[in-house]
py3Dmol code that shows the C-alpha trace and the ligand (Angstrom):
import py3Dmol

protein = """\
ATOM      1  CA  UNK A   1     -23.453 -43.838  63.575  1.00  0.00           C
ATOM      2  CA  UNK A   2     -22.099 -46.040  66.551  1.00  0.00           C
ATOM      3  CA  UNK A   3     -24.043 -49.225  67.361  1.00  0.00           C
ATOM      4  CA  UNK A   4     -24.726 -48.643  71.563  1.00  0.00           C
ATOM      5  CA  UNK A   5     -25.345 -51.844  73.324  1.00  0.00           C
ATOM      6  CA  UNK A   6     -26.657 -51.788  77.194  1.00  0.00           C
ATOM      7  CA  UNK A   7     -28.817 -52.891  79.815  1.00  0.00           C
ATOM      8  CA  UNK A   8     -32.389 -51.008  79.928  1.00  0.00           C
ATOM      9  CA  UNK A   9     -35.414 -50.555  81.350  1.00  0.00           C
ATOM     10  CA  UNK A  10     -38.298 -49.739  79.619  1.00  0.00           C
ATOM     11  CA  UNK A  11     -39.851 -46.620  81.475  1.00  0.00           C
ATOM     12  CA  UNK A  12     -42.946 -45.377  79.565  1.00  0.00           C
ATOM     13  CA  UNK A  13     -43.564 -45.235  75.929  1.00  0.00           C
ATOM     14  CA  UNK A  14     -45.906 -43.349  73.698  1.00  0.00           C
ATOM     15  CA  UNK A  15     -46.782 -43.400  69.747  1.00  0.00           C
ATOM     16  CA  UNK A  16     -45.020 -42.210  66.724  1.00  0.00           C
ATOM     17  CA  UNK A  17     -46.806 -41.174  63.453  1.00  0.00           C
ATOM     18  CA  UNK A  18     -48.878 -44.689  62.457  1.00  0.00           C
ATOM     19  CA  UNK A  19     -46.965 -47.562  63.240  1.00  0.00           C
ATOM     20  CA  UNK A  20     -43.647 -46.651  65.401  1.00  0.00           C
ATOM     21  CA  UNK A  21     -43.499 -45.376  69.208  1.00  0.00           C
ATOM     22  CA  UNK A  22     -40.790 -43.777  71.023  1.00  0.00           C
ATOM     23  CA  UNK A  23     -39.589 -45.747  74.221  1.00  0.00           C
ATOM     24  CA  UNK A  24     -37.776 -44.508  76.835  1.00  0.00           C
ATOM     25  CA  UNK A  25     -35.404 -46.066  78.879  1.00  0.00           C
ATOM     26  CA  UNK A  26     -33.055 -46.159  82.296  1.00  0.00           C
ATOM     27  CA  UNK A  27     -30.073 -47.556  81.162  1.00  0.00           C
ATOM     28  CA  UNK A  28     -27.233 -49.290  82.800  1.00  0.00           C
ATOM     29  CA  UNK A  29     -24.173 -47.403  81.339  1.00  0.00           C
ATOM     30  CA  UNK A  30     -25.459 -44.216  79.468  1.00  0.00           C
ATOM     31  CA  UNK A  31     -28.400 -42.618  81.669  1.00  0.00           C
ATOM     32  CA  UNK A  32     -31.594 -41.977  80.058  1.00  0.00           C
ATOM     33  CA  UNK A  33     -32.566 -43.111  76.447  1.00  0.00           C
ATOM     34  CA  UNK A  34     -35.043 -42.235  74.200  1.00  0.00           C
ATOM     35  CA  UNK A  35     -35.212 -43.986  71.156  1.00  0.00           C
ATOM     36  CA  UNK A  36     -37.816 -45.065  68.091  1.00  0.00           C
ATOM     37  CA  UNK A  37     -39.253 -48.908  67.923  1.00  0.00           C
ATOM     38  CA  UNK A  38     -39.719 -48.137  63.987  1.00  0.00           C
ATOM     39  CA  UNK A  39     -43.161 -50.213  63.166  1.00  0.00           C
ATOM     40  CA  UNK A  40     -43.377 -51.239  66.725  1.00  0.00           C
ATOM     41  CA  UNK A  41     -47.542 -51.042  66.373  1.00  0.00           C
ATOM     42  CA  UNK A  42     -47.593 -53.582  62.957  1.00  0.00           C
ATOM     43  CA  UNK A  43     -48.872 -56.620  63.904  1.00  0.00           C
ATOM     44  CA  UNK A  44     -45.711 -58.592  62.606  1.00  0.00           C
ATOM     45  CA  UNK A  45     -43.463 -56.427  64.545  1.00  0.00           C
ATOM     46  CA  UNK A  46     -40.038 -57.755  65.579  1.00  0.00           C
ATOM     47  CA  UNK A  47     -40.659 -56.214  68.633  1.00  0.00           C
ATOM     48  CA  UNK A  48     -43.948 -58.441  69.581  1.00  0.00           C
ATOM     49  CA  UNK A  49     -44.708 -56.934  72.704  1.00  0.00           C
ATOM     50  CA  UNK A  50     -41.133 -57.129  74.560  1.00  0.00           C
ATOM     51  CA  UNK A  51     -41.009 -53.097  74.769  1.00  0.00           C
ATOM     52  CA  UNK A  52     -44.069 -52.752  77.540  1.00  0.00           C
ATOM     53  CA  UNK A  53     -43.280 -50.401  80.909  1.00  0.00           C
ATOM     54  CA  UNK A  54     -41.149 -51.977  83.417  1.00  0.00           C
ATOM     55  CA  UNK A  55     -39.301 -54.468  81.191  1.00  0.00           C
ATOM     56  CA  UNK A  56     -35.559 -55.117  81.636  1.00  0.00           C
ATOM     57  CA  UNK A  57     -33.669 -56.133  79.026  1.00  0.00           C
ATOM     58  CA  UNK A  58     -30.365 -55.906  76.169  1.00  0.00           C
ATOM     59  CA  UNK A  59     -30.892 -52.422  74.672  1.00  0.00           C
ATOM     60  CA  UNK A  60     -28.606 -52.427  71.092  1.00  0.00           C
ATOM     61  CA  UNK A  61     -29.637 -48.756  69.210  1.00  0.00           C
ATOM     62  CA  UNK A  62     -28.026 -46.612  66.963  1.00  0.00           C
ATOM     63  CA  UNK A  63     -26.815 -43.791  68.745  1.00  0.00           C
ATOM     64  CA  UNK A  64     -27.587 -40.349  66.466  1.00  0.00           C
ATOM     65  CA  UNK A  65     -24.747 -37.916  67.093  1.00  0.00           C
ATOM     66  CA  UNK A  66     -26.091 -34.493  68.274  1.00  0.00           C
ATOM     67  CA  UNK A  67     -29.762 -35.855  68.499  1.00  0.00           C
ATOM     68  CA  UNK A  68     -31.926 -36.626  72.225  1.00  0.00           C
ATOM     69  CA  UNK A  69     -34.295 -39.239  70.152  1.00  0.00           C
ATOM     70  CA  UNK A  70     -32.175 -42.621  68.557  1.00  0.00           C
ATOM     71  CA  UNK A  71     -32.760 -45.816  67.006  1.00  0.00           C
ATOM     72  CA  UNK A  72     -33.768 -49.354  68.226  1.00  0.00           C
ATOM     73  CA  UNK A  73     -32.108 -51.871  66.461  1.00  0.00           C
ATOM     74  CA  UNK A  74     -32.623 -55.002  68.686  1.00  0.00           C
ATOM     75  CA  UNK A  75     -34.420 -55.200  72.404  1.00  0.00           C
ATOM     76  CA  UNK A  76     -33.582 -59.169  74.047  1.00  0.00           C
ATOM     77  CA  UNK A  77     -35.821 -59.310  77.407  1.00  0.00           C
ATOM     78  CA  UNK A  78     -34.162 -60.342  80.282  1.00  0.00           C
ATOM     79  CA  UNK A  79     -37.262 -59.934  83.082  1.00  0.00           C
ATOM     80  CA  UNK A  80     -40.196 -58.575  82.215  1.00  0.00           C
ATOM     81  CA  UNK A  81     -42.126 -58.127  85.621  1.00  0.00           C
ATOM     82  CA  UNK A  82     -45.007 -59.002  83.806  1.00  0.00           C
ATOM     83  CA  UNK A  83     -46.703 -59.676  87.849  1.00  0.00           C
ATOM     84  CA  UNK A  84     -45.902 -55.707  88.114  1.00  0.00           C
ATOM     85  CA  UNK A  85     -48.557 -55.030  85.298  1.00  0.00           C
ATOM     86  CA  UNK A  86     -51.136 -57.626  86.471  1.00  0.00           C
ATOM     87  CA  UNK A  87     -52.424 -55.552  89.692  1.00  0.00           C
ATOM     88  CA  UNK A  88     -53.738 -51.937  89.779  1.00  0.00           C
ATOM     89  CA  UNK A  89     -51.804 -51.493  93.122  1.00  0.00           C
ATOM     90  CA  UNK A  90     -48.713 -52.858  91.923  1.00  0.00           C
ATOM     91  CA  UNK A  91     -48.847 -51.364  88.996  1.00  0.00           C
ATOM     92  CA  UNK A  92     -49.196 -47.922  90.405  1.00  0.00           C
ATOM     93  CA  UNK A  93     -46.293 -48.472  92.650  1.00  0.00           C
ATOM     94  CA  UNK A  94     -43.642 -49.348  89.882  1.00  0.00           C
ATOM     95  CA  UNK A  95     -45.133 -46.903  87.468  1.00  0.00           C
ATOM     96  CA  UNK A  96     -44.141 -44.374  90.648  1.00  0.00           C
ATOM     97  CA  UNK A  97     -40.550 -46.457  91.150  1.00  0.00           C
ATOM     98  CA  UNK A  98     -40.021 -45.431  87.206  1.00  0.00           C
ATOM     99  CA  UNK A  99     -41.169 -42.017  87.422  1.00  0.00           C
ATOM    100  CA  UNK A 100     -38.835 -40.720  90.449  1.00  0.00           C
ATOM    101  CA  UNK A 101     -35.756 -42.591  89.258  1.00  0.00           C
ATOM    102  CA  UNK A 102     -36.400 -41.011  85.788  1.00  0.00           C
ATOM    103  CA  UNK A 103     -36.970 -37.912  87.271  1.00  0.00           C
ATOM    104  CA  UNK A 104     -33.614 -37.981  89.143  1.00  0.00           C
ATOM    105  CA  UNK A 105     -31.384 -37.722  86.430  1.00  0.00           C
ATOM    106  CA  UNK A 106     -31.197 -35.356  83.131  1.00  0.00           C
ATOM    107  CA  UNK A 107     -31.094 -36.782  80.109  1.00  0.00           C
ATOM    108  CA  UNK A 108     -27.931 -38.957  79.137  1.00  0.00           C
ATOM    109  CA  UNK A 109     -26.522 -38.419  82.680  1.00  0.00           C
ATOM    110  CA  UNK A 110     -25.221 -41.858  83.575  1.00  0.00           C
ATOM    111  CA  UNK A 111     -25.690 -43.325  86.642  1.00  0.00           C
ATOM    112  CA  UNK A 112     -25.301 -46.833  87.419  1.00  0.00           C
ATOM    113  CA  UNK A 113     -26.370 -46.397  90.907  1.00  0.00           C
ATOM    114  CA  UNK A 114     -30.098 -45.195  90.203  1.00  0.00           C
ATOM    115  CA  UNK A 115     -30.191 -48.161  87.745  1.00  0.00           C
ATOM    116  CA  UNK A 116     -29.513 -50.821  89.711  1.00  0.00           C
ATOM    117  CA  UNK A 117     -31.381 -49.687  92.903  1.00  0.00           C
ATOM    118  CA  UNK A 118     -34.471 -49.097  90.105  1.00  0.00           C
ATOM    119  CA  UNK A 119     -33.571 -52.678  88.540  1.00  0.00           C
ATOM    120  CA  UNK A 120     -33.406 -54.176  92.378  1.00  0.00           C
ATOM    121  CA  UNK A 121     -36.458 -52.050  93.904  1.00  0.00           C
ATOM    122  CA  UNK A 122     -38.890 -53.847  90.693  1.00  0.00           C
ATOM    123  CA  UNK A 123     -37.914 -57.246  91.290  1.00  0.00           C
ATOM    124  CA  UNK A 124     -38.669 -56.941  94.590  1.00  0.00           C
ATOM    125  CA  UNK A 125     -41.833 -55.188  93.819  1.00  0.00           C
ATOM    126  CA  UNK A 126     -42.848 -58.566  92.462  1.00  0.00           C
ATOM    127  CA  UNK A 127     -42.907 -60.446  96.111  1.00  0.00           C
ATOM    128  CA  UNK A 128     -42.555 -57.385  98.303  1.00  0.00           C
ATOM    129  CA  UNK A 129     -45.656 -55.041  97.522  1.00  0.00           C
ATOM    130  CA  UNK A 130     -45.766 -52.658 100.695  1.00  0.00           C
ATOM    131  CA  UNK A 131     -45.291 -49.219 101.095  1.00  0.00           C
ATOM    132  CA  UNK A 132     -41.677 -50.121 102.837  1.00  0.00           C
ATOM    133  CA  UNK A 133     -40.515 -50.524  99.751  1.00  0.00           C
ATOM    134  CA  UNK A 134     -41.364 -47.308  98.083  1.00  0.00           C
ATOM    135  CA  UNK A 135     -40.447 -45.663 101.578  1.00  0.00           C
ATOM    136  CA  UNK A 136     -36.915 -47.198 101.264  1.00  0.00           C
ATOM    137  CA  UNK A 137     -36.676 -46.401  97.496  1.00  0.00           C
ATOM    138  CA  UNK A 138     -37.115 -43.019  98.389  1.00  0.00           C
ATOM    139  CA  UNK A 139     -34.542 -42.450 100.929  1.00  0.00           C
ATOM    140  CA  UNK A 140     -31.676 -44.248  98.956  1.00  0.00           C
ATOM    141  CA  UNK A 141     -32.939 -42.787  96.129  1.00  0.00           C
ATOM    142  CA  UNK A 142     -32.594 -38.945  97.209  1.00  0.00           C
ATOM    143  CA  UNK A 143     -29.134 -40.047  98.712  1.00  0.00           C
ATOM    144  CA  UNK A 144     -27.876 -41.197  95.612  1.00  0.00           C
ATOM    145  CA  UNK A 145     -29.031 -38.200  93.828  1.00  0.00           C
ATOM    146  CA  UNK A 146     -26.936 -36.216  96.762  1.00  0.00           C
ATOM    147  CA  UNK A 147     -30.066 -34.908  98.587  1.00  0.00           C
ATOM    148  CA  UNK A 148     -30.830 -35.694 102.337  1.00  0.00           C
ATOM    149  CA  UNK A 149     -27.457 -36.125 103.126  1.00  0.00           C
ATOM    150  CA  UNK A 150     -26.943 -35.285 106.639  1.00  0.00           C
ATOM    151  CA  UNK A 151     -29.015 -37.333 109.149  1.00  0.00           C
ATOM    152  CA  UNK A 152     -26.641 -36.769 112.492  1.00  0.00           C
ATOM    153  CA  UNK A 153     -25.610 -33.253 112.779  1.00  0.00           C
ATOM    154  CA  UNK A 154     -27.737 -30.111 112.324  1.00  0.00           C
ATOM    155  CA  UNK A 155     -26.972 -28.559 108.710  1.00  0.00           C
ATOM    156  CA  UNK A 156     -26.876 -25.162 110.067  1.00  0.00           C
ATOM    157  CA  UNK A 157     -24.633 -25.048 113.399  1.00  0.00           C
ATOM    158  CA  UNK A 158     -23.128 -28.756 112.671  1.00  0.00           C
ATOM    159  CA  UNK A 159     -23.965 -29.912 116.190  1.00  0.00           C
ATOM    160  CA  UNK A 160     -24.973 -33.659 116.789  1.00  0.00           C
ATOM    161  CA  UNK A 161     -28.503 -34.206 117.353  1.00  0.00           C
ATOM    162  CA  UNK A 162     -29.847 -35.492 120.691  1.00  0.00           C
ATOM    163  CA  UNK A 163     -32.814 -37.466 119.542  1.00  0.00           C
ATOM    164  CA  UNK A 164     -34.387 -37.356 122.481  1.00  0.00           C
ATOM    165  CA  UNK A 165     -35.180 -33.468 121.572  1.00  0.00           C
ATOM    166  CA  UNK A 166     -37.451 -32.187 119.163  1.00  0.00           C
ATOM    167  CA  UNK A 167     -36.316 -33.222 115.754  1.00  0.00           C
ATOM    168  CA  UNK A 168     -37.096 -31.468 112.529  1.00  0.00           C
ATOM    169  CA  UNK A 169     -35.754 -31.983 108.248  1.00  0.00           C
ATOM    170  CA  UNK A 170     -36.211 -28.782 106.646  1.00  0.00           C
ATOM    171  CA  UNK A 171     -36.477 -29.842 102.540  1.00  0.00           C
ATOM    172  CA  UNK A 172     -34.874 -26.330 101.396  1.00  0.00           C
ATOM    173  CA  UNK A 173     -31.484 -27.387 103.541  1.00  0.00           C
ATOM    174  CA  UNK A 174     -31.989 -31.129 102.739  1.00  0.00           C
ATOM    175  CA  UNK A 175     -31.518 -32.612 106.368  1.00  0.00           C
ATOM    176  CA  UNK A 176     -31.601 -31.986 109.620  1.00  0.00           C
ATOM    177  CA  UNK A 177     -31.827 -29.200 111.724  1.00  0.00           C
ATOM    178  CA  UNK A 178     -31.417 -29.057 115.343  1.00  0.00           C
ATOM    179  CA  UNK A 179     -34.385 -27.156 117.816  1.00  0.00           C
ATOM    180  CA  UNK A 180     -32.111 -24.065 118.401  1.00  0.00           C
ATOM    181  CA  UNK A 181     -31.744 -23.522 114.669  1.00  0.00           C
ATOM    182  CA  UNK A 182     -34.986 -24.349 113.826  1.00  0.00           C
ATOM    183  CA  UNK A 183     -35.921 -20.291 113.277  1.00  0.00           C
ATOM    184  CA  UNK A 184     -33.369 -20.465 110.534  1.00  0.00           C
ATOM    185  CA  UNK A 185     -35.348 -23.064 108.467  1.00  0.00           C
ATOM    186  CA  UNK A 186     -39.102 -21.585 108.365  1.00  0.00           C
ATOM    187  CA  UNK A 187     -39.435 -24.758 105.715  1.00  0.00           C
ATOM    188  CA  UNK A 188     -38.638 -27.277 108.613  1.00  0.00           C
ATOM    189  CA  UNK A 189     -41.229 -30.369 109.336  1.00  0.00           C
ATOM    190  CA  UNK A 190     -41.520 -32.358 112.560  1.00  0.00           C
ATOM    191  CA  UNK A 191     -39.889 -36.010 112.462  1.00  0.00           C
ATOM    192  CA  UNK A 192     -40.141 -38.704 115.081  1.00  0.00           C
ATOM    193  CA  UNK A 193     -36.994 -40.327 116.521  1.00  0.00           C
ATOM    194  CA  UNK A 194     -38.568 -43.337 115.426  1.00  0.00           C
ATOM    195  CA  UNK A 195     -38.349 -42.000 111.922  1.00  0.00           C
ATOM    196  CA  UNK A 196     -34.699 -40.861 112.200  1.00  0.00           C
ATOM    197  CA  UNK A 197     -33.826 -44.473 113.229  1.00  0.00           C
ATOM    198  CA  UNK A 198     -35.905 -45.791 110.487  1.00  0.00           C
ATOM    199  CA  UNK A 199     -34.043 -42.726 108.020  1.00  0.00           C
ATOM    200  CA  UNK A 200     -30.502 -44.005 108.634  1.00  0.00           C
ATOM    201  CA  UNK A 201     -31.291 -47.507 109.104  1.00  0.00           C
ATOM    202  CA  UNK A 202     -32.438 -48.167 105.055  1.00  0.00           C
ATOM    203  CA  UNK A 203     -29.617 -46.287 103.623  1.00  0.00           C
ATOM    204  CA  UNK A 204     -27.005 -48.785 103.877  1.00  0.00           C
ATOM    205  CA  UNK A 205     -26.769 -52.922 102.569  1.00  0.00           C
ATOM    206  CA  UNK A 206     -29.124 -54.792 100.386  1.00  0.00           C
ATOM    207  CA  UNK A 207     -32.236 -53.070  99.507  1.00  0.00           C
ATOM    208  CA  UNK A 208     -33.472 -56.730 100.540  1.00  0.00           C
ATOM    209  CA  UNK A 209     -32.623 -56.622 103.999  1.00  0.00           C
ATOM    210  CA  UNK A 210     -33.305 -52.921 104.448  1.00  0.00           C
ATOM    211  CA  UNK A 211     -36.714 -54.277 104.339  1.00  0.00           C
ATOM    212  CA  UNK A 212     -36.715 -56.523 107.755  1.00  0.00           C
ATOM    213  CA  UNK A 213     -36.998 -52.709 109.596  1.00  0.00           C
ATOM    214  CA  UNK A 214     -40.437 -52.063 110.791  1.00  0.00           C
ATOM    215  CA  UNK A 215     -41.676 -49.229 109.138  1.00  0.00           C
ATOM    216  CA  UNK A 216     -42.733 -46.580 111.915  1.00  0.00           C
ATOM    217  CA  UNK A 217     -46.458 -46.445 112.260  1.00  0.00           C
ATOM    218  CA  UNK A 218     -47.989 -43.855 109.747  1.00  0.00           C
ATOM    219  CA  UNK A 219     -50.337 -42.453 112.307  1.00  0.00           C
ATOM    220  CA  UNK A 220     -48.212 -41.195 114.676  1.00  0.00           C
ATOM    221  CA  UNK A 221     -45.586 -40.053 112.358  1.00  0.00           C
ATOM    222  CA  UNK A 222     -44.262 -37.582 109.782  1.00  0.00           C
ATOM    223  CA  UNK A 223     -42.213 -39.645 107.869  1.00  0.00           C
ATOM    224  CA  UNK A 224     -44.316 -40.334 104.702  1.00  0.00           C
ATOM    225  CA  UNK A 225     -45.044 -36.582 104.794  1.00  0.00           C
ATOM    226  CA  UNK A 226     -41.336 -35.404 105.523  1.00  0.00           C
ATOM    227  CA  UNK A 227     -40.163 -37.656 101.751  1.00  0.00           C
ATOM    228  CA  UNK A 228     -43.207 -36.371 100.124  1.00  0.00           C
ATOM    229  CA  UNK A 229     -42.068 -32.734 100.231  1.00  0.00           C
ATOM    230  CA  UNK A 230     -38.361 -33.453 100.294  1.00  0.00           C
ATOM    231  CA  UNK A 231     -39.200 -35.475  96.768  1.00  0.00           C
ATOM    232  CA  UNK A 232     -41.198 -32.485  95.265  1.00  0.00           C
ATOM    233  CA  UNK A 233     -38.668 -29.582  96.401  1.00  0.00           C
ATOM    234  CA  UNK A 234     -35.487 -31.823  94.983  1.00  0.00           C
ATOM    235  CA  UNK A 235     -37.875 -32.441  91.787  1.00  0.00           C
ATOM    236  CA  UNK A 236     -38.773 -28.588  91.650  1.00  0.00           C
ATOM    237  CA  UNK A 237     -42.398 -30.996  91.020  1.00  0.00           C
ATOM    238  CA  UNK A 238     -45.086 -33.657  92.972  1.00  0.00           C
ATOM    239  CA  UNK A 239     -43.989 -36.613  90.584  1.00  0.00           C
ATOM    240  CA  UNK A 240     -47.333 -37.153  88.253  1.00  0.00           C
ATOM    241  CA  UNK A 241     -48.052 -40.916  89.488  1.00  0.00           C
ATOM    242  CA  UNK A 242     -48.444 -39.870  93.267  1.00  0.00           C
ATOM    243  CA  UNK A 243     -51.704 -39.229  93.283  1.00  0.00           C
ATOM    244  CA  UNK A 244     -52.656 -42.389  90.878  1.00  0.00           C
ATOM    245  CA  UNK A 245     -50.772 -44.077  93.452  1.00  0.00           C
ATOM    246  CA  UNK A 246     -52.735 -42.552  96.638  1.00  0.00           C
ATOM    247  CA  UNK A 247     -55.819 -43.563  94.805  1.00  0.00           C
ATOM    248  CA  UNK A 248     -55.001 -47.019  94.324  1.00  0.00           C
ATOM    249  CA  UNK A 249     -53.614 -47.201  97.756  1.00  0.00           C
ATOM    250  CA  UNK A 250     -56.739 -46.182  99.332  1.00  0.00           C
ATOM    251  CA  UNK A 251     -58.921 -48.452  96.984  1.00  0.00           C
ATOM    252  CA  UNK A 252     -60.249 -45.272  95.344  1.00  0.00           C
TER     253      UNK A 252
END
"""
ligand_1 = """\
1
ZN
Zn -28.336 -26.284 114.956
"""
view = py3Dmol.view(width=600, height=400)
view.addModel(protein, "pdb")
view.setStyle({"model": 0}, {"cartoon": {"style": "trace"}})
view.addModel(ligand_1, "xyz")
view.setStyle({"model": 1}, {"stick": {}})
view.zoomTo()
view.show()
């Protein structure tokens, strides 16, 4: 029974029988964990209450060979964003954050990348709590995952796209299509140039600095619209804290 040691974050959690509860986690080096706090609910528990949602920390578990649920031997917090979990608003937000970057990745798939965008997107959660955030999380997120790849040519007849014409992302091709091909993607939703610029511009340098672009102005645009689809066709699923999230949003 190897002894796993990594980086983690604690991304939801539910009981176990009468005194244990199964976390999962995003780690660092092996993907998605799920694993049993064993007495986790006893008042003297060794855990205390270091295993609550959004809390990054030293993950040591015994692995179980052939099993999906394993063993928590020792959980050292490193952050615990307890800000995140102090504000309905903010707490929506990361508990989204969680859910798509869980929802990314199968189980035990490793991938670093995810991780540390997820790791960087929650600390910044803490002093940057705007929807640019969640806006850029999304875009690196579903380029990462190798969705919404192609932003400058039409995925059908390869063309570059003049952005002064009419501009369209069709979900089921995952990117852009040009006006001339835009019969061949019946899925295809309208985009502003504005939005393209704002598209390419977040995908590349610290997440930090991706967020001194102006987000483009969610009346006259598509964007928020264009992600939410993309998200739910490349998650075969509407992720379950959107609409928790729209609610708290709009001050319910
Ligand atoms: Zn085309």
């Amino acid at each position: 029974m190897p002894l796993q040691t990594t980086e983690a974050i604690v991304i939801g959690g539910h009981n176990l029988g009468e005194a244990d509860r199964i976390i999962p986690f995003f780690t660092r080096r092996l993907g998605k964990v799920r694993a049993v706090a064993k007495g986790a609910r006893r008042v003297r528990s060794r855990f205390g209450g270091t295993l609550e949602l959004f809390t990054l920390g030293q993950l040591v578990f015994f692995e179980w060979p052939n099993r999906t649920l394993h063993t928590i031997n020792e959980f050292s917090v490193i952050e615990p964003f307890s800000p995140l979990k102090e504000e309905l608003v903010r707490l929506s937000r990361g508990a989204y954050l969680v859910e798509l970057a869980g929802a990314a990745v199968e189980d035990a798939e490793p991938n670093e990348e995810i991780f540390l965008l997820l790791r960087d997107a929650l600390t910044l959660l803490v002093s940057h709590d705007d929807r640019k955030l969640l806006r850029t999380f999304e875009i690196r997120l579903l380029r990462i995952a190798g969705y919404l790849l192609e932003l400058y040519r039409c995925l059908v007849c390869r063309s570059a796209i003049d952005q002064r014409g009419e501009l369209a992302i069709s979900p089921a091709k995952g990117g852009l299509v040009c006006s001339k091909c835009g019969v061949q993607a019946p899925d295809k939703l309208p985009i502003s140039s504005e939005s393209l610029t704002y598209l390419r511009s977040v995908l590349v340098g610290e997440l930090q600095e991706s967020l001194s672009n102006p987000l483009p102005s969610p009346h006259s645009d598509g964007l928020q619209e264009v992600l939410r689809v993309c998200i739910a066709y490349f998650l075969g699923k509407s992720p379950r804290s959107s609409a928790f999230l729209t609610r708290c949003e709009q001050g319910f």
